[in-house]
N, C-alpha and C positions, 0 to 999 in steps of 0.2 A: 563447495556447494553449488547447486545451480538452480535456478532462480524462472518459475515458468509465469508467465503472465493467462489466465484463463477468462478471461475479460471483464468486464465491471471494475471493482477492485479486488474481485476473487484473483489469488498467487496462490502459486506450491510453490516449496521451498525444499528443496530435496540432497541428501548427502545419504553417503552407505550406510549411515548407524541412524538416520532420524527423515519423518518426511513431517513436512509441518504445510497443515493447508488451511487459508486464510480466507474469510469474505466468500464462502462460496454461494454462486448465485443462483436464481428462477424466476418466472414471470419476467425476461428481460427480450426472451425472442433468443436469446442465443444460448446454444447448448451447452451446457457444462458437464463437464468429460468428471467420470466417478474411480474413486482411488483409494487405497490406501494410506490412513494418515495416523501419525502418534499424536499428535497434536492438531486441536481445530479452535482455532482464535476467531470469535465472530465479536468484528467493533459496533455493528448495530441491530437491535431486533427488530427489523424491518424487511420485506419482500425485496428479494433484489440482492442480498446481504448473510440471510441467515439459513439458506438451504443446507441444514447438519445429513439428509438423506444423503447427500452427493457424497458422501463420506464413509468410506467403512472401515470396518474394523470398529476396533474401541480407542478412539482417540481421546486424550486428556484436556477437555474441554475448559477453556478458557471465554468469558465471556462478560469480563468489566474488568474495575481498577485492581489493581495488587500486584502483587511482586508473584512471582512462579518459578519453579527451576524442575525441569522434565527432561533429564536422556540428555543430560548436561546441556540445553539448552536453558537459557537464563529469559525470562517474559515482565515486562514490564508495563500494563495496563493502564494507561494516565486518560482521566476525564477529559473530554472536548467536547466541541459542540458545533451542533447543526446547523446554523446557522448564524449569524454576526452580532446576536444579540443574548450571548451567552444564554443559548439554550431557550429565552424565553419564547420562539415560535414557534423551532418545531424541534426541539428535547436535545436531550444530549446522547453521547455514544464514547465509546472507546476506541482510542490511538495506540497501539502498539511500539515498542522498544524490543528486541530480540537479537541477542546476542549469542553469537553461536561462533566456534574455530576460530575464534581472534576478529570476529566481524560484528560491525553491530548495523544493524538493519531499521530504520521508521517506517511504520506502516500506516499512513492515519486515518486510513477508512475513507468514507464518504464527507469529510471534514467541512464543513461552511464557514468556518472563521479567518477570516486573512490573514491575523495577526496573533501570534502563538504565544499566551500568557508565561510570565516568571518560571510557573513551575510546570510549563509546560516545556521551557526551553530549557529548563534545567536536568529534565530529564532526557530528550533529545538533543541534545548537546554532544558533540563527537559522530552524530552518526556518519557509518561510513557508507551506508545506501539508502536514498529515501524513495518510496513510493509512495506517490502523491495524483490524489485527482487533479484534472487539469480543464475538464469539460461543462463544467454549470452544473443548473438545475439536475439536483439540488445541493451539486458543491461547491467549493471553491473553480471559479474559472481560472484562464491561464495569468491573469493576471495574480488572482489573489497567488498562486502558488508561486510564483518569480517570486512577492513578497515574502512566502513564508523560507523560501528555498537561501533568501538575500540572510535572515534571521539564522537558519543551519547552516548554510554553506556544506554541504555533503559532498563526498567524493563523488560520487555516481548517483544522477536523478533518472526513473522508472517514473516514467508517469504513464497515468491510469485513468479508468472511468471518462473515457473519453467516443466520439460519435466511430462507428466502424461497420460494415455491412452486415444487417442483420437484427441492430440492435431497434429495441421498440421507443427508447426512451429519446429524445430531442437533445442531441449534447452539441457541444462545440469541438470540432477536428479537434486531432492534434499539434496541427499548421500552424494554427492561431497563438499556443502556448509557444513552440518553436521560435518564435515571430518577437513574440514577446519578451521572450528566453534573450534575444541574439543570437539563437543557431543559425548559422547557415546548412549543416549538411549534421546531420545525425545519424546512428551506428544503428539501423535494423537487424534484430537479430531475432529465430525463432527461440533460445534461451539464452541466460546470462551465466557462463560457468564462471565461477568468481574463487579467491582465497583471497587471504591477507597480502600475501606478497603482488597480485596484481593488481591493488587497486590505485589509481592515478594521483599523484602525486602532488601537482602544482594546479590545477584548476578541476572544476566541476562537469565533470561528463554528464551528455546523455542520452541512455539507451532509451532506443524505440521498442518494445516485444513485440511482436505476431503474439496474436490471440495461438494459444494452442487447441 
């Protein structure tokens, strides 16, 4: 499968029998490129998040908690929330879990909590690739995600929703999370083509995207 970053936390997820597109954005200043998708996962109904137009065809819409299985993709929708006070400031949304060819994927949207509850971790537990914001207002910065990433420990971290030319909203580099992380030198790439058999074995990667 291979894995496109479209900026904000908008992803396509693309293999020859399935395209799965995620968090598609507007009102952000940067363009979002329009596609063909079987599946369209939106974790929040908010500006910035929930542009279902950028999408065609008739894809099988997912858009809260529950269990799903689509074109032998498997979707697992677990409650989170928007900020650090369980939802009570500014609501809650949906994290994603999506397991496809022996890969399992987190996706957690625009998430504001630092610290990923029992049965949040119980359901992301094993992932083998997370995307995650990295950039503040109004998610998790790079700090809070080091903490949620220390809680998964996933093979390969995407991090997301971060500042980049173009964009309207005031975020934090990606530098900062980097910094944070202990990277010194991270793998830029304009896609991520990925299977089961390559993904890293002994420590935690992480991939930079170019916006597509």
């Amino acid at each position: 499968m291979t894995i496109f970053w479209l900026g904000q936390s908008a992803i396509k997820i693309q293999d020859k029998e399935v395209t799965i597109a995620i968090d598609p954005h507007d009102k952000t200043g940067l363009k979002m490129p329009k596609f063909q998708a079987d599946l369209l996962l939106i974790s929040c109904d908010k500006d910035g998040y929930n542009n279902t137009k950028a999408i065609k065809g008739t894809p099988f819409l997912i858009n809260g908690a529950g269990e799903y299985e689509v074109k032998n993709v498997f979707v697992y929708g677990l409650r989170s929330f928007l900020d650090k006070k369980k939802g009570e400031e500014k609501g809650v949304m949906t994290s994603y879990v999506i397991e496809y060819a022996g890969v399992k994927i987190g996706h957690l949207g625009p998430i504001g909590q630092e610290t990923l509850t029992e049965r949040q971790l119980e359901k992301l537990e094993g992932v083998d690739i997370l995307i995650i914001p990295v950039g503040g207002n109004p998610t998790i910065n790079g700090t809070g995600a080091v903490k949620i990433i220390s809680q998964l420990q996933p093979r390969i971290v995407i991090p997301v929703h971060y500042k980049i030319s173009g964009l309207k909203t005031k975020l934090e580099p990606v530098d900062k999370f980097l910094k944070e992380f202990g990277v010194t030198q991270s793998e830029k790439m304009d896609k991520l083509k990925i299977s089961k058999k390559d993904l890293p074995q002994e420590e935690t990667k992480v991939v930079i995207l170019n916006k597509t």
